[in-house]
C-alpha positions, -999 to 999 in steps of 0.1 A, spaced: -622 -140 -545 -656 -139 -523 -652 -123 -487 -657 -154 -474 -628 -172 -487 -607 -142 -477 -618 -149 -446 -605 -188 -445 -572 -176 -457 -574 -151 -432 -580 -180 -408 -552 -198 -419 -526 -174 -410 -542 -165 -381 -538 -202 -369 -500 -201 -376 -497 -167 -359 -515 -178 -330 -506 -214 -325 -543 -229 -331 -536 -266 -344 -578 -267 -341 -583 -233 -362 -559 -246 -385 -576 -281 -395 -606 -265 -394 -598 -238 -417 -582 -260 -437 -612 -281 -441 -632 -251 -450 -612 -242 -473 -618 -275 -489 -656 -275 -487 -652 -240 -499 -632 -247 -533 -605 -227 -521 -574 -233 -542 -553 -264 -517 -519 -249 -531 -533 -210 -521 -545 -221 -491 -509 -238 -482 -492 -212 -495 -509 -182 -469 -499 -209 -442 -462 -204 -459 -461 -168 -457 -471 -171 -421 -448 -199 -410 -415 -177 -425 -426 -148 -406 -427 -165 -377 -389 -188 -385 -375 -155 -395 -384 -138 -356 -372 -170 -345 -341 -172 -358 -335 -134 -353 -343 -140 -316 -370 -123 -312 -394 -150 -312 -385 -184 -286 -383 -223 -292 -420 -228 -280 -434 -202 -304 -417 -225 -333 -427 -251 -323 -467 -243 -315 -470 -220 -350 -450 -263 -362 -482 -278 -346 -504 -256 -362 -495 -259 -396 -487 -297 -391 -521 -305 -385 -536 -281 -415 -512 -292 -444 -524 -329 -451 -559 -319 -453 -543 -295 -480 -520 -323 -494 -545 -342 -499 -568 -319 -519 -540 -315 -538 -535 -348 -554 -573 -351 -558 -569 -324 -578 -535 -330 -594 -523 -297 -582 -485 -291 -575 -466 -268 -552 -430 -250 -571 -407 -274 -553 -367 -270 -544 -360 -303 -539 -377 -340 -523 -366 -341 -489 -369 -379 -465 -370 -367 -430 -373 -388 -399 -359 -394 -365 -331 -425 -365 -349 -458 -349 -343 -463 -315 -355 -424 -309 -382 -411 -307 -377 -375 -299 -397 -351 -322 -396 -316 -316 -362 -307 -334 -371 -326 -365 -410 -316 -370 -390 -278 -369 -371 -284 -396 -395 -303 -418 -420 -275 -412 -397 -243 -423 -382 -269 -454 -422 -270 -465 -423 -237 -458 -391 -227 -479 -406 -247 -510 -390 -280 -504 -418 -308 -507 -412 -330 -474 -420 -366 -465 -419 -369 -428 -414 -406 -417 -418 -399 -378 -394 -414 -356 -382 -444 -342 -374 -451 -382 -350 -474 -399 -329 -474 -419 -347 -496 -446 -378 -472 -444 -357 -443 -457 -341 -455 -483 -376 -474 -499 -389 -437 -494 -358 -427 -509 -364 -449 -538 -401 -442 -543 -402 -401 -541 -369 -400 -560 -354 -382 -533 -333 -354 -531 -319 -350 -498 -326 -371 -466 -329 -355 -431 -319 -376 -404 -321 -363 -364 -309 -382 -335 -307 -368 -299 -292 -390 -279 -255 -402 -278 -271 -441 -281 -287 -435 -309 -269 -410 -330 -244 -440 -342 -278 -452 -364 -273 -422 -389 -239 -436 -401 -258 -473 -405 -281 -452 -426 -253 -435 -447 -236 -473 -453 -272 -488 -465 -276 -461 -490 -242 -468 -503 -248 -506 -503 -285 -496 -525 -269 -474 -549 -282 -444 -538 -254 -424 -518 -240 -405 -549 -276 -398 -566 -291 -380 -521 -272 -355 -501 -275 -365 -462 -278 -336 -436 -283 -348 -395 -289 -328 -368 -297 -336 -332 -288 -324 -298 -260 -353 -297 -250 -345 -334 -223 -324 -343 -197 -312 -373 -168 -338 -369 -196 -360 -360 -209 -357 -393 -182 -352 -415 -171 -389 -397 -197 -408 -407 -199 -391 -441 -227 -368 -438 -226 -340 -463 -240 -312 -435 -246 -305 -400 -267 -279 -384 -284 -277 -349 -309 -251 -356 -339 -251 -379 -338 -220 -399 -303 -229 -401 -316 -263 -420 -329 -242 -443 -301 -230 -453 -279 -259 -454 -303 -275 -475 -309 -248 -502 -269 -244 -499 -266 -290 -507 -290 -289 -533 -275 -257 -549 -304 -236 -545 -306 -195 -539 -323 -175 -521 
């Protein structure tokens, strides 16, 4: 490996480490030009990204450290991704996870968290946004073959739209084949085992867990 692309990688976790969405795409684009392995490039980004979920979750790190070192790697990883399937390339993966934020809310923080550290645990992760319904997750459910699906609602009037999503799966066929984890400040653990959720968490290294522990992954 020449100096210089030691130097984009180098780049790369320095985004993550300091929060620098604009270091991060560019260095991601460099690393492009550059012929930089996509999957090596995503991967120093990983190593990064755990360090900084790990401090979190020990407390020594805080919520808007999460979620800038989120942003950072957010806007680096679908220059990456798509580098990637130019080039055929494939990531290890635990699992296909559909994550999104119910319709009717559009509150993103909590749930870009949690789709950052799965990518960064080795889970491949389609994001659908927020505001999304329930049709939208299950055709991305049909289409990626999904594993698990992620759902996250906030508020109170809006956390009722996880169970609508639980009943359409049924009604599609595709309850038994997807394990359903939600979150959400308004979400809790009777909450979900009522509407027939297989796990709750409300933190996001703590969705890591629970969604190594659905899919019968170890550590």
């Amino acid at each position: 490996m020449t100096d210089e692309h030691k130097g984009i990688l180098e780049n790369l976790r320095k985004a993550i480490f300091e929060y620098d969405a604009a270091l991060a795409k560019e260095s991601s684009q460099q690393a492009v030009e550059k012929g930089i392995d996509p999957v090596e490039a995503l991967n120093a980004m990983t190593v990064a990204i755990r360090e900084i979920g790990d401090a979190f979750g020990k407390g020594e790190l805080w919520l808007p450290d999460l979620v800038g070192a989120s942003d950072a790697m957010q806007a680096a990883t679908p220059v990456l991704e798509e580098e990637m399937e130019r080039r055929g390339a494939h990531r290890e993966s635990l699992g296909t996870v559909v994550a999104g934020t119910v319709f009717g809310d559009i509150h993103s923080i909590g749930k870009t968290m949690v789709t950052t550290l799965l990518t960064a645990a080795g889970f491949h992760v389609e994001d659908l946004g927020v505001n999304v319904k329930a049709e939208a997750f299950i055709e991305k459910i049909r289409q990626q073959g999904a594993d698990l699906l992620a759902m996250s609602a906030l508020m109170t009037t809006t956390m009722a739209e996880q169970e609508r999503v639980i009943q359409a799966l049924k009604k599609e066929g595709f309850r038994e084949k997807v394990k359903v984890m939600v979150g959400g400040a308004a979400v809790s653990d009777e909450f979900a085992e009522d509407i027939g959720a297989d796990g709750y968490e409300p933190t996001a290294p703590g969705a890591v867990a629970l969604a190594k522990n659905l899919l019968g992954k170890r550590d």
